[in-house]
N, CA, C and O atoms as CSV, one atom per row, in Angstrom:
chain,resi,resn,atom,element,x,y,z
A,1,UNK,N,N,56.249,-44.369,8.899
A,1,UNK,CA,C,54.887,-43.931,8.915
A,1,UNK,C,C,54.713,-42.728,9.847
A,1,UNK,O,O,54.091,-41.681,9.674
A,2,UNK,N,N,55.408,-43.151,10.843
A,2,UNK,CA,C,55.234,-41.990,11.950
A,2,UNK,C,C,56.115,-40.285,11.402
A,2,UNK,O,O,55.686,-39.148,11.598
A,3,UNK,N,N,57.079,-40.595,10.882
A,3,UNK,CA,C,57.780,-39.594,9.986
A,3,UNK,C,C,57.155,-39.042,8.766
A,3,UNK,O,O,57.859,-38.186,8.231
A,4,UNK,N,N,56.146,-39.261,8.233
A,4,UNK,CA,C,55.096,-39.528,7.453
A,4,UNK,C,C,54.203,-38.318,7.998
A,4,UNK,O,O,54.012,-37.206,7.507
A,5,UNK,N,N,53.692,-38.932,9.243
A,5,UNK,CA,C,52.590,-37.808,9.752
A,5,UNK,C,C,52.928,-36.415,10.421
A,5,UNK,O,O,52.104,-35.502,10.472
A,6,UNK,N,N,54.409,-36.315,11.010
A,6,UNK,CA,C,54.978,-35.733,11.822
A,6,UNK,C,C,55.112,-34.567,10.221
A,6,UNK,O,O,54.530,-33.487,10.322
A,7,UNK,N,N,55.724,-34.811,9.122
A,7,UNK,CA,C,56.001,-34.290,8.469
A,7,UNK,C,C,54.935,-33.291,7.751
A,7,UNK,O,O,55.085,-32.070,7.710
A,8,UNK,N,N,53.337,-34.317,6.937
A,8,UNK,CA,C,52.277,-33.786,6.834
A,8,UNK,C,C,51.634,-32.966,7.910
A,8,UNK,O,O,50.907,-32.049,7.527
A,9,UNK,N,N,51.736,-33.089,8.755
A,9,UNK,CA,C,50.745,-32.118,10.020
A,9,UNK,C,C,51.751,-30.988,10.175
A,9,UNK,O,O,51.442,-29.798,10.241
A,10,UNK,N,N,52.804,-31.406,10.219
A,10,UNK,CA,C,54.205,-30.330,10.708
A,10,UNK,C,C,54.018,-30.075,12.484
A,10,UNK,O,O,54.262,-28.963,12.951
A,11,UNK,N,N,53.651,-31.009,13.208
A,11,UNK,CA,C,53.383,-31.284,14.481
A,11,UNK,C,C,54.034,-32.470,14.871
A,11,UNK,O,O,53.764,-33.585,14.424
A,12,UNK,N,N,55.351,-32.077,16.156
A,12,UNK,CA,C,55.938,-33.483,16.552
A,12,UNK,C,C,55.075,-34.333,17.128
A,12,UNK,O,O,54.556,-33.923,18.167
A,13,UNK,N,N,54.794,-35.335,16.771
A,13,UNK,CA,C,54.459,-36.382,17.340
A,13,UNK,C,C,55.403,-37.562,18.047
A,13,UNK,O,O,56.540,-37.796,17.637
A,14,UNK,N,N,54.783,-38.282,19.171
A,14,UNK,CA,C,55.927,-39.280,19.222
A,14,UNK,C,C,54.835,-40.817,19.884
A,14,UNK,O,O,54.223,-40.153,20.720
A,15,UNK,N,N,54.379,-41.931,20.015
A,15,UNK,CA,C,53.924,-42.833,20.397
A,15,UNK,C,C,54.859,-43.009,21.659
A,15,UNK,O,O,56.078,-43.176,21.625
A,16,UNK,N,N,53.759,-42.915,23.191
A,16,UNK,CA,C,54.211,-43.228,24.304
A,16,UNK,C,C,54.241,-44.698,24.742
A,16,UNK,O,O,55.049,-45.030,25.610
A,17,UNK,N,N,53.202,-45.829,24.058
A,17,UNK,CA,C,53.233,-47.180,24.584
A,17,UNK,C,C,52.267,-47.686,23.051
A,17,UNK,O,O,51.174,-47.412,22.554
A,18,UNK,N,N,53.148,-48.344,22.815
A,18,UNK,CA,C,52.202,-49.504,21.464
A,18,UNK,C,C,52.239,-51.106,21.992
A,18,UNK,O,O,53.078,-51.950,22.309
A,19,UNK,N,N,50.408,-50.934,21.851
A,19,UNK,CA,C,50.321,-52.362,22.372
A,19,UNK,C,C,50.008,-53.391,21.193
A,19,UNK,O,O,49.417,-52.823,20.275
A,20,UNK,N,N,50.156,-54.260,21.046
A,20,UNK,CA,C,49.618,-55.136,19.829
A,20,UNK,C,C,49.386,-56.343,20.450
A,20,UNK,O,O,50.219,-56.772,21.249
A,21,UNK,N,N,47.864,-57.270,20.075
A,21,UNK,CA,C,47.220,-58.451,20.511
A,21,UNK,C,C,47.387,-59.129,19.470
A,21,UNK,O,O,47.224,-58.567,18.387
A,22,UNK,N,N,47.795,-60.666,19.528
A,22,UNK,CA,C,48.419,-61.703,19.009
A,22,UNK,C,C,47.156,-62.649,19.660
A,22,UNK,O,O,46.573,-62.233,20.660
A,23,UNK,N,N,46.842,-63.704,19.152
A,23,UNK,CA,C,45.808,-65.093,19.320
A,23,UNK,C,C,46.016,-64.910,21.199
A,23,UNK,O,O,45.124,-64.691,22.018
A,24,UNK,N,N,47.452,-65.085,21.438
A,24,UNK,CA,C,46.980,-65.592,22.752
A,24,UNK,C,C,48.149,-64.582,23.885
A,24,UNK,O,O,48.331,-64.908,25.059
A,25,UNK,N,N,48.579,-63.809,23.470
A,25,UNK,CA,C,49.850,-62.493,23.999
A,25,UNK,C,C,49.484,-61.128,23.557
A,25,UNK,O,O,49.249,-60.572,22.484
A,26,UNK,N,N,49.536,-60.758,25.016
A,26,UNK,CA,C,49.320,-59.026,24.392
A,26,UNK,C,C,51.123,-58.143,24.644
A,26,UNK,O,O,51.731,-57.918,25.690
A,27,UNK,N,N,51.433,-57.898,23.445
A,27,UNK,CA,C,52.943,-57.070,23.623
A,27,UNK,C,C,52.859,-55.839,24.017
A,27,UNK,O,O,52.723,-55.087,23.052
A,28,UNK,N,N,52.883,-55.253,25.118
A,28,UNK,CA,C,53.023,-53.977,25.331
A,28,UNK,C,C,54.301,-53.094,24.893
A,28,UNK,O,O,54.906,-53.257,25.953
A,29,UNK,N,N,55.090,-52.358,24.203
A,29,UNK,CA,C,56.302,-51.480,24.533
A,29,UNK,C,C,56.046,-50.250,24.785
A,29,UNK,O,O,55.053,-49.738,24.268
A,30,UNK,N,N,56.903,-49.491,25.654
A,30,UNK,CA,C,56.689,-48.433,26.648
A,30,UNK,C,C,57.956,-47.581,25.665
A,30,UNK,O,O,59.076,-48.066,25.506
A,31,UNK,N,N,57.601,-46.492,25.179
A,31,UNK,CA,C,58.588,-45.223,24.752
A,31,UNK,C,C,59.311,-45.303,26.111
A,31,UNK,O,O,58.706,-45.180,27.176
A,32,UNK,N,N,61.128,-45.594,25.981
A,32,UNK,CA,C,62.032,-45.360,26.935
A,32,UNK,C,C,63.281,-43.663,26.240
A,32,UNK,O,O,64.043,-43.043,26.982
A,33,UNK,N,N,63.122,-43.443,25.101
A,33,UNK,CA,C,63.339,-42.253,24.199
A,33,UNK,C,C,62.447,-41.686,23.636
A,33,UNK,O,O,61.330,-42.175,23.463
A,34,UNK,N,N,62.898,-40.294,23.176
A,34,UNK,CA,C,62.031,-39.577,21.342
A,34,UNK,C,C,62.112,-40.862,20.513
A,34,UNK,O,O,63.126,-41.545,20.373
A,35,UNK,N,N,61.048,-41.069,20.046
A,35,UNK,CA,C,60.974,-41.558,18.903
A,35,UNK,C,C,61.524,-43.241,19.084
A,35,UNK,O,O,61.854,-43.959,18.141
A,36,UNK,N,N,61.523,-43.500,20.036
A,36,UNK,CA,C,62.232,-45.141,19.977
A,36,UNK,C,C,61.032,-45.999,20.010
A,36,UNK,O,O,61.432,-47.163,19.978
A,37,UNK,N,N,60.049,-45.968,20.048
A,37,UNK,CA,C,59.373,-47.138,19.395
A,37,UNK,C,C,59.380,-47.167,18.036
A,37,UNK,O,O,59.658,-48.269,17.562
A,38,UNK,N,N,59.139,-46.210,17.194
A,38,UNK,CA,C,58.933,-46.452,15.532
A,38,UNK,C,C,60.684,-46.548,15.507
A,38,UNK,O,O,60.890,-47.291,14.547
A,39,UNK,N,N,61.292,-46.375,15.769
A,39,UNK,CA,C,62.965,-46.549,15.318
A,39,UNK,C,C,63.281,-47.973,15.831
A,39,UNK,O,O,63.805,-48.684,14.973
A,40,UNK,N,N,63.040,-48.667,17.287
A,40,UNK,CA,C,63.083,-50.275,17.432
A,40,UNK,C,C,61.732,-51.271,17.205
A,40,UNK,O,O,61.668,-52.411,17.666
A,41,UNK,N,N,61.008,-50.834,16.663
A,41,UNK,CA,C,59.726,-51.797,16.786
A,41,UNK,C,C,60.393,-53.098,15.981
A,41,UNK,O,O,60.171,-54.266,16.298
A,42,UNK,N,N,61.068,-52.767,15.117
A,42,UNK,CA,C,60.968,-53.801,14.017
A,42,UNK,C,C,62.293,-55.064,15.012
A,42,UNK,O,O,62.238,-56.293,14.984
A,43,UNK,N,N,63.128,-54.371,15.624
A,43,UNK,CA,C,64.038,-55.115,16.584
A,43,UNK,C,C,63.395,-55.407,17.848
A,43,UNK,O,O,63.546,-56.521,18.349
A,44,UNK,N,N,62.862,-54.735,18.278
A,44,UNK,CA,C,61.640,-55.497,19.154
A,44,UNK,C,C,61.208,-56.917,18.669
A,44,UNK,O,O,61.460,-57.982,19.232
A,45,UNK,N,N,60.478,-56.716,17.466
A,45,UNK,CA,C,59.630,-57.861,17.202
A,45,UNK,C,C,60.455,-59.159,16.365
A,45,UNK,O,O,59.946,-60.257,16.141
A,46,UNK,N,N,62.146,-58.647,15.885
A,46,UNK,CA,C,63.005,-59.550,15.813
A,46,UNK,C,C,63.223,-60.150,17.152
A,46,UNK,O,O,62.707,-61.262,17.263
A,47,UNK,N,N,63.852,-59.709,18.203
A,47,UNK,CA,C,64.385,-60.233,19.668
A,47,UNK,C,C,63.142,-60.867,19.964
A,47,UNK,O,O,63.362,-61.896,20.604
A,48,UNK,N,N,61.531,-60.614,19.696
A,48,UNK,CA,C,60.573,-61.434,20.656
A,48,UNK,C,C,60.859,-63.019,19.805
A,48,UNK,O,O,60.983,-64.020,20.511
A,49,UNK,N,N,60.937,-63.133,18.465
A,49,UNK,CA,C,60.613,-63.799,17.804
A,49,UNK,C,C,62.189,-64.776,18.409
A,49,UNK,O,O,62.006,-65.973,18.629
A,50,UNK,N,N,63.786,-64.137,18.662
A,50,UNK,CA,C,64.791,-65.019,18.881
A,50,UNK,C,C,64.363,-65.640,19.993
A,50,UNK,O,O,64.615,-66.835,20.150
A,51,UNK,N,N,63.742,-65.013,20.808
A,51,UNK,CA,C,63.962,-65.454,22.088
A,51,UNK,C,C,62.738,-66.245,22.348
A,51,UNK,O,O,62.853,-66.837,23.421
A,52,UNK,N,N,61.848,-66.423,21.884
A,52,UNK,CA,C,60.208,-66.951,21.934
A,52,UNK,C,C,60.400,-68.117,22.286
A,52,UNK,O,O,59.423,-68.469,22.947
A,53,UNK,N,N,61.440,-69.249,22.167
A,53,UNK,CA,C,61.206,-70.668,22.586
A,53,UNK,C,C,61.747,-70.624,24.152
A,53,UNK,O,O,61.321,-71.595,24.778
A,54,UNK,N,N,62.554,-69.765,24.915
A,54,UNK,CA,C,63.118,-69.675,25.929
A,54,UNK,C,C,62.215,-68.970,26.918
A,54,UNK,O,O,61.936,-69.516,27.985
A,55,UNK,N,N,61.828,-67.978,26.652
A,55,UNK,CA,C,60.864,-67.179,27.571
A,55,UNK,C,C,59.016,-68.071,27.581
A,55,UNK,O,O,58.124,-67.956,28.421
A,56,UNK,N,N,59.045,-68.837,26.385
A,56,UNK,CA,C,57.892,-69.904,26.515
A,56,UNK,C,C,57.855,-71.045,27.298
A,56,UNK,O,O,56.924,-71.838,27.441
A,57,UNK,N,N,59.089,-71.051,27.849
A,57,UNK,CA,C,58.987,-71.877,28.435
A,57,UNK,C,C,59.682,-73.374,28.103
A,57,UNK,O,O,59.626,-74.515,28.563
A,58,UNK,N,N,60.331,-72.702,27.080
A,58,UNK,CA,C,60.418,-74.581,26.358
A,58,UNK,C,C,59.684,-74.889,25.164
A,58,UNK,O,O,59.940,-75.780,24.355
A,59,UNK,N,N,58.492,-73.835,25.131
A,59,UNK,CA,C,57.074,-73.996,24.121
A,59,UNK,C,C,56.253,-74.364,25.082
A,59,UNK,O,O,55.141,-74.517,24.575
A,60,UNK,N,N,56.231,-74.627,26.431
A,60,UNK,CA,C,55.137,-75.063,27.254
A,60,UNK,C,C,54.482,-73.888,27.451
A,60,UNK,O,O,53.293,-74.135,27.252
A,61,UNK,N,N,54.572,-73.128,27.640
A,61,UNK,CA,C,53.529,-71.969,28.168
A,61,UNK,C,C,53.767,-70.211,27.572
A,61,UNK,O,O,54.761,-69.488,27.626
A,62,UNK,N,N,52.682,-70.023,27.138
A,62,UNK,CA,C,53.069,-69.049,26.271
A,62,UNK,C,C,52.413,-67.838,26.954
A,62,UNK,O,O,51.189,-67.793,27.078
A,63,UNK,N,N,53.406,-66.624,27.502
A,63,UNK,CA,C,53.251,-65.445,28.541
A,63,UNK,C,C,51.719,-64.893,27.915
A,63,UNK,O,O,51.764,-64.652,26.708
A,64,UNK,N,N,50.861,-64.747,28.341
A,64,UNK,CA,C,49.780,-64.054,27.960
A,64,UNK,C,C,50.182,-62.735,28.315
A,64,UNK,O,O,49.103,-62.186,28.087
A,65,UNK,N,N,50.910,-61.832,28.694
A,65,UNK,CA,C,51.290,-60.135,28.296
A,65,UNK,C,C,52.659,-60.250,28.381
A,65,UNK,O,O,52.955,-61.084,29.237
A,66,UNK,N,N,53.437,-59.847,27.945
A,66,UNK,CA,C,55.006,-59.132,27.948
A,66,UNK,C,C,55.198,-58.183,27.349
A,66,UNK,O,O,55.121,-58.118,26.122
A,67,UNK,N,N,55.567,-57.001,28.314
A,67,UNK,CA,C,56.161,-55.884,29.128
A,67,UNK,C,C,57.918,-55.440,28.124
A,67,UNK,O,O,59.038,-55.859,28.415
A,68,UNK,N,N,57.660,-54.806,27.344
A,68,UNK,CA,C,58.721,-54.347,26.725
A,68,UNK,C,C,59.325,-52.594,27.451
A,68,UNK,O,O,58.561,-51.703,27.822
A,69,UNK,N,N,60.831,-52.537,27.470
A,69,UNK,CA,C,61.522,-53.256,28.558
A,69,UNK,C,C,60.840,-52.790,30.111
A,69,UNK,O,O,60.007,-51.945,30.440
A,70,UNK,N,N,61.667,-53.820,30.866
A,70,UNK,CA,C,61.070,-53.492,32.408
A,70,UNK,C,C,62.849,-52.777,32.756
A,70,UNK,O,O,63.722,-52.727,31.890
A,71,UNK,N,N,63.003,-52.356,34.028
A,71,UNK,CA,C,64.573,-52.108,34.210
A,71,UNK,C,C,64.567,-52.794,35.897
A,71,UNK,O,O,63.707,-52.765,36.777
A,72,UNK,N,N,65.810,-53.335,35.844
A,72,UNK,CA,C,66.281,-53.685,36.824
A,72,UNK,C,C,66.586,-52.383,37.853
A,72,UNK,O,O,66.968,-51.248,37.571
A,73,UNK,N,N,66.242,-53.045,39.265
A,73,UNK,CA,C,65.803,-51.938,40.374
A,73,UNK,C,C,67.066,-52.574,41.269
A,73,UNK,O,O,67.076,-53.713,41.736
A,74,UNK,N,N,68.198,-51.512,41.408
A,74,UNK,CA,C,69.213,-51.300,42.406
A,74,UNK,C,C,68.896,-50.535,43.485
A,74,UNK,O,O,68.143,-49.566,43.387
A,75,UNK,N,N,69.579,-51.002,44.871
A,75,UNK,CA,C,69.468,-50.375,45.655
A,75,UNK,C,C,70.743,-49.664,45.989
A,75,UNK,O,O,71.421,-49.881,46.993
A,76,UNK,N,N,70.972,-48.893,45.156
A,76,UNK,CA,C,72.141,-47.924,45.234
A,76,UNK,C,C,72.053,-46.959,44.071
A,76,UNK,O,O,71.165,-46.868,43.223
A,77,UNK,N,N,73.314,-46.167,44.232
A,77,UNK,CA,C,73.525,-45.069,43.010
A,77,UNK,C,C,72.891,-44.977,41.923
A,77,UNK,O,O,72.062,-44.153,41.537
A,78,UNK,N,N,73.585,-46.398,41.178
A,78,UNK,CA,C,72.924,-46.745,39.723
A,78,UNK,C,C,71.361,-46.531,39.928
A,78,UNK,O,O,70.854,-45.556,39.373
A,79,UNK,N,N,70.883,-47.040,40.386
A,79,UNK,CA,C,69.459,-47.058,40.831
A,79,UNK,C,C,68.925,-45.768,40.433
A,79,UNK,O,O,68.197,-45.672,39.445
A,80,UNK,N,N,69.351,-44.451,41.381
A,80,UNK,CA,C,69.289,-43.067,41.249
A,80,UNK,C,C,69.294,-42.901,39.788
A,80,UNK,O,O,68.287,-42.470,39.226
A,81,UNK,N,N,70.664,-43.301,38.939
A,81,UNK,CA,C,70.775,-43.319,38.024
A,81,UNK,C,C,69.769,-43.487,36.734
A,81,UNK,O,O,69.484,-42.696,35.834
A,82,UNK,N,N,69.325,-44.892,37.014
A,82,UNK,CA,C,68.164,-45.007,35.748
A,82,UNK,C,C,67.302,-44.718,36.079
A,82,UNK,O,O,66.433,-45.011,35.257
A,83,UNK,N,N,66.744,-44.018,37.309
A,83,UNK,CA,C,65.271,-43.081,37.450
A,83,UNK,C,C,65.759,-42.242,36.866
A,83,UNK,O,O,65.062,-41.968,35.889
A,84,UNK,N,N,66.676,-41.614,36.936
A,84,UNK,CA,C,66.885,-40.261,36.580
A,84,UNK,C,C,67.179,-40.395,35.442
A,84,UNK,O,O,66.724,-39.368,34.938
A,85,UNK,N,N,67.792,-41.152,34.395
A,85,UNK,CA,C,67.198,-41.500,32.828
A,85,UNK,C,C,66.396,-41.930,32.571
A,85,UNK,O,O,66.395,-42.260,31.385
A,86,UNK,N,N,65.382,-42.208,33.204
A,86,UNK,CA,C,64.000,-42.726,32.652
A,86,UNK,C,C,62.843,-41.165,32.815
A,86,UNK,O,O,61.818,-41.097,32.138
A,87,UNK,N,N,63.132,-40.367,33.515
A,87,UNK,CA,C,62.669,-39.624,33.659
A,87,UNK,C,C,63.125,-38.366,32.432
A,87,UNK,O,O,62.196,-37.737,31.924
A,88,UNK,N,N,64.207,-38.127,32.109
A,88,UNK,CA,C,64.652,-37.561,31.372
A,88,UNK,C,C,64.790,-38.019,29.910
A,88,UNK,O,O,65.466,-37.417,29.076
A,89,UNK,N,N,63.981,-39.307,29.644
A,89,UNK,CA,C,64.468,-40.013,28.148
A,89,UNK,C,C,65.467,-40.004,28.007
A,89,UNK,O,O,65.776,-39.937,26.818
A,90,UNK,N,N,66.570,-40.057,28.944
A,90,UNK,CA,C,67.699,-40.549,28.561
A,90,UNK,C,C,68.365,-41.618,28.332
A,90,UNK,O,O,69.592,-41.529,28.376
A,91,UNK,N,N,67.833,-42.723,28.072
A,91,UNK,CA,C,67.726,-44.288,27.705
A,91,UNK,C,C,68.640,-44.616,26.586
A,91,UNK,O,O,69.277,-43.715,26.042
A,92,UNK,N,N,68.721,-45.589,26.290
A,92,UNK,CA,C,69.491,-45.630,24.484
A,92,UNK,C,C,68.657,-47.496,24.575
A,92,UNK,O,O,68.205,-48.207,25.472
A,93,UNK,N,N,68.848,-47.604,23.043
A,93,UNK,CA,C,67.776,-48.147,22.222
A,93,UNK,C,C,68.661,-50.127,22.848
A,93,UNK,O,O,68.153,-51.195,22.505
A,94,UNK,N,N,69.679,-50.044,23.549
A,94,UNK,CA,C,69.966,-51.470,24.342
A,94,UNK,C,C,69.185,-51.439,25.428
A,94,UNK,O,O,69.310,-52.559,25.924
A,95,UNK,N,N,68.234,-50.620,26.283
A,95,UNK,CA,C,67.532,-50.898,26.971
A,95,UNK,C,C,66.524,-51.126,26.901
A,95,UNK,O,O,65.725,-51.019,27.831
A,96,UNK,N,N,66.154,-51.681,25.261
A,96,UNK,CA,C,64.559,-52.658,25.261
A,96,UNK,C,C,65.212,-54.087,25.190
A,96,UNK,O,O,64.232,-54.827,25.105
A,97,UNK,N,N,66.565,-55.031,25.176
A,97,UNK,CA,C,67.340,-55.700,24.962
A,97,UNK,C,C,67.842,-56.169,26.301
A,97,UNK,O,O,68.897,-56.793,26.420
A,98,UNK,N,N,67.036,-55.842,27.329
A,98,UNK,CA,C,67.758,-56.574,28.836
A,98,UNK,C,C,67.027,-56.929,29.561
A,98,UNK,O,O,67.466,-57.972,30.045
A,99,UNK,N,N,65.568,-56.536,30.203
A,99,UNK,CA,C,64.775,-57.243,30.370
A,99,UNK,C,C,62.996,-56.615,30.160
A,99,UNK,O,O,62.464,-55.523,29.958
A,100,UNK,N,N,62.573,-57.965,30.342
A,100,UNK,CA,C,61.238,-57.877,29.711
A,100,UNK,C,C,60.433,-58.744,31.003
A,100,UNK,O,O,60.797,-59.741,31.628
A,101,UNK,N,N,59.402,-58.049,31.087
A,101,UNK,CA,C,58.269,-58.758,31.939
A,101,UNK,C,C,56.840,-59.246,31.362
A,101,UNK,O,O,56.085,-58.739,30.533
A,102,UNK,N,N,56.766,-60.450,32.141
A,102,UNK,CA,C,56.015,-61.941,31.883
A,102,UNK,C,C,55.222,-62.018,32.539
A,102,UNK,O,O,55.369,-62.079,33.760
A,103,UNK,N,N,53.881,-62.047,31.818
A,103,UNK,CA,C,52.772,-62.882,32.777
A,103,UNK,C,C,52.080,-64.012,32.240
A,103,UNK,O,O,51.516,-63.931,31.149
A,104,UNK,N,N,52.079,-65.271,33.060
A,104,UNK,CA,C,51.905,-66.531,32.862
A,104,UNK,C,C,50.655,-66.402,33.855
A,104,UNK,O,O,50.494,-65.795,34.914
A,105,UNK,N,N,49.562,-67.502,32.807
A,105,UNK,CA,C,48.660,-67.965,34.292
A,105,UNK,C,C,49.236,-68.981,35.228
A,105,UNK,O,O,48.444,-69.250,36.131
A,106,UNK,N,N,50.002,-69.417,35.271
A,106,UNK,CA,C,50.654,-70.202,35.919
A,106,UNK,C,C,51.469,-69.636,36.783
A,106,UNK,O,O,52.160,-70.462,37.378
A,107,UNK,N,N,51.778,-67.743,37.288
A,107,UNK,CA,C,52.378,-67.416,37.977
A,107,UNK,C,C,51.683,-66.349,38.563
A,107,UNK,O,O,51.093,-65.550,37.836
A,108,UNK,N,N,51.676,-66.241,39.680
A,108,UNK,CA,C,50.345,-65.527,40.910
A,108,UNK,C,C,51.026,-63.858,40.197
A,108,UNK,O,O,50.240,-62.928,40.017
A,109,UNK,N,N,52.593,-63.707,39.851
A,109,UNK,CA,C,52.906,-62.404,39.913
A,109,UNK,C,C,53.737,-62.473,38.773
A,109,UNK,O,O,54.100,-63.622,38.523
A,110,UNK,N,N,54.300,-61.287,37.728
A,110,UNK,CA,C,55.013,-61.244,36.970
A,110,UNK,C,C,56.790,-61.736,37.106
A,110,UNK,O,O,57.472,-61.444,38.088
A,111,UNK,N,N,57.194,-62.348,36.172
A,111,UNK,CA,C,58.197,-62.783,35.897
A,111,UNK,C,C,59.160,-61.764,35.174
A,111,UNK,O,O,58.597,-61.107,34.299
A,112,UNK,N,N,60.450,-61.511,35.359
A,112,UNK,CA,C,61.524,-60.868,34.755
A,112,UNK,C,C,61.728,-62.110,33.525
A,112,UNK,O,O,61.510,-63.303,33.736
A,113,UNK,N,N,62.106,-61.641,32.461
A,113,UNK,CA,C,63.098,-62.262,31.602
A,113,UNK,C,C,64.238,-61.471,31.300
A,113,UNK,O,O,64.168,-60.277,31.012
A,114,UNK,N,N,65.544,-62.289,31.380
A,114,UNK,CA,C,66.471,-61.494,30.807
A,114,UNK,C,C,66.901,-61.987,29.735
A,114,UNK,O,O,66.629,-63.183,29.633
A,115,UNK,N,N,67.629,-61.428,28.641
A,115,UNK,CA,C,67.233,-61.446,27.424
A,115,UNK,C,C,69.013,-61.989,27.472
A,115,UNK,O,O,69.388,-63.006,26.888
A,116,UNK,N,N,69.873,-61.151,28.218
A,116,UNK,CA,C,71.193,-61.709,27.966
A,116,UNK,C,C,71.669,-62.934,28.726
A,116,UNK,O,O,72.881,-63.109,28.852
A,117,UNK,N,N,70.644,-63.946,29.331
A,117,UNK,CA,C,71.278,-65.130,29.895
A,117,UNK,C,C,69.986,-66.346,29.313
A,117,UNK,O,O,69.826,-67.565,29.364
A,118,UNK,N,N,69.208,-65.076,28.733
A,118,UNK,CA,C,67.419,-66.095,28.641
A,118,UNK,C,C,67.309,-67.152,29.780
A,118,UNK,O,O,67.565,-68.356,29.811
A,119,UNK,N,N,66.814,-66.233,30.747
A,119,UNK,CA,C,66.549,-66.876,31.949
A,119,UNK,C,C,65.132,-65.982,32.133
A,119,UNK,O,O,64.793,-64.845,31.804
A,120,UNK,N,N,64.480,-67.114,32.839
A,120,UNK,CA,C,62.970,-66.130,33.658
A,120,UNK,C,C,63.837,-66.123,35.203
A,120,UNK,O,O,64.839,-66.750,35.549
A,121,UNK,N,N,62.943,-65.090,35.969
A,121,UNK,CA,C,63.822,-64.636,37.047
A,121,UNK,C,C,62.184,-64.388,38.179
A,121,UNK,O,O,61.207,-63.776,37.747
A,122,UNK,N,N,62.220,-64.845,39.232
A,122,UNK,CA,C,60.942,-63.565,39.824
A,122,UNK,C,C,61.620,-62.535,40.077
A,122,UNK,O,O,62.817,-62.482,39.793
A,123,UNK,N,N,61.026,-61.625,40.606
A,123,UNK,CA,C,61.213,-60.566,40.998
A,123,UNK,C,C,59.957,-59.330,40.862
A,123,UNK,O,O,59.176,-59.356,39.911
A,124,UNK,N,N,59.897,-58.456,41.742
A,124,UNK,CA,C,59.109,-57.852,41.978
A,124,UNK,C,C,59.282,-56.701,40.451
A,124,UNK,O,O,60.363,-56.525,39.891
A,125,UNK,N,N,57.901,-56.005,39.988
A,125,UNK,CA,C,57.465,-55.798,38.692
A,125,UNK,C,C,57.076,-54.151,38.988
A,125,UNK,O,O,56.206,-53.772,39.772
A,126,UNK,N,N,57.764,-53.467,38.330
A,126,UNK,CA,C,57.230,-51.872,38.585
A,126,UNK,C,C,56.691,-51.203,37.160
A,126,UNK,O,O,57.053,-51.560,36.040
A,127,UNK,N,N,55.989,-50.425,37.387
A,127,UNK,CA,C,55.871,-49.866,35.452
A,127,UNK,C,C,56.192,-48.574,36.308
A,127,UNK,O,O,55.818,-48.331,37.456
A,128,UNK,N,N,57.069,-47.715,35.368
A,128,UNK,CA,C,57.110,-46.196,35.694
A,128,UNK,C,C,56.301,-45.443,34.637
A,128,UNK,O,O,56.175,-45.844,33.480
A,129,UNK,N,N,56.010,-44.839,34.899
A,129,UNK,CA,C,55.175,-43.949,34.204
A,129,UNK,C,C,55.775,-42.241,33.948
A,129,UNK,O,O,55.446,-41.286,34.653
A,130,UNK,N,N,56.642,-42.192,32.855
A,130,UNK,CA,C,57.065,-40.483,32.952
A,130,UNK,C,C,56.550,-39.588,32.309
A,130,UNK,O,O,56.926,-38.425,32.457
C-alpha cells in the first residue's frame, strides 16, 4: 500500500511509528529502518501472535501497550554502537525480534520482554527518538 502511494505521488514516503488499538492493547512499532514497518508489519503481528501466551502472562494479564522493538542498553562500546545505528537507520529487520516493552497495570514501570528466551525482565525503559 505504502509502495502504492510512494509511486502515485512520486514522493518518498516512509511511516515513522504505527500504532494500532486492539479491545484491550495498544501496539506501538517505531521505524528502526527505510521502509521497515510496511516490509515487517506482517512479522510483527506473526511474532505478537507466537509469543502472546508468554508475554501474557500465562493468559493472566494482558500488557495494555507494547513497545515494538525497545534495545537493550550496554554500558560499553556496543552501547556506542546501537546509538549510533539507531541514529543512522542502520538497524536490520532482527531487531524488532529481541525485545519488546510491556505495560501491565499490575507493574508501577515498564517491563522488557525478550522474545529469544520469552522471559519478562524489569529493567529500566527508554524510547529514542531519531
Amino acid at each position: 500500500m505504502i509502495n502504492e502511494l510512494i509511486t502515485k505521488s512520486g514522493t518518498q514516503v516512509d511511516i515513522e511509528e504505527f500504532t494500532f488499538f486492539l479491545n484491550d492493547t495498544a501496539i506501538v512499532i517505531n521505524k528502526i529502518y527505510d521502509n521497515s514497518i510496511p516490509e515487517q508489519l506482517n512479522d510483527v503481528i506473526a511474532a505478537i501472535c507466537k509469543h502472546y501466551v508468554h508475554f501474557s502472562k500465562g493468559l493472566t494479564e494482558i500488557p495494555y501497550e507494547i513497545y515494538v522493538p525497545v534495545f537493550e542498553e550496554k554500558h560499553n562500546e556496543q552501547n556506542d554502537i546501537l546509538i549510533m545505528n539507531i541514529e543512522t537507520d542502520n538497524n536490520t529487520k532482527k531487531d524488532y525480534f529481541k525485545y519488546w516493552g510491556l505495560y501491565f497495570d499490575s507493574e508501577d514501570d515498564a517491563v522488557i520482554y525478550d522474545l529469544k528466551s520469552t522471559t519478562i525482565e524489569n529493567g529500566d525503559l527508554f524510547m529514542l527518538n531519531h
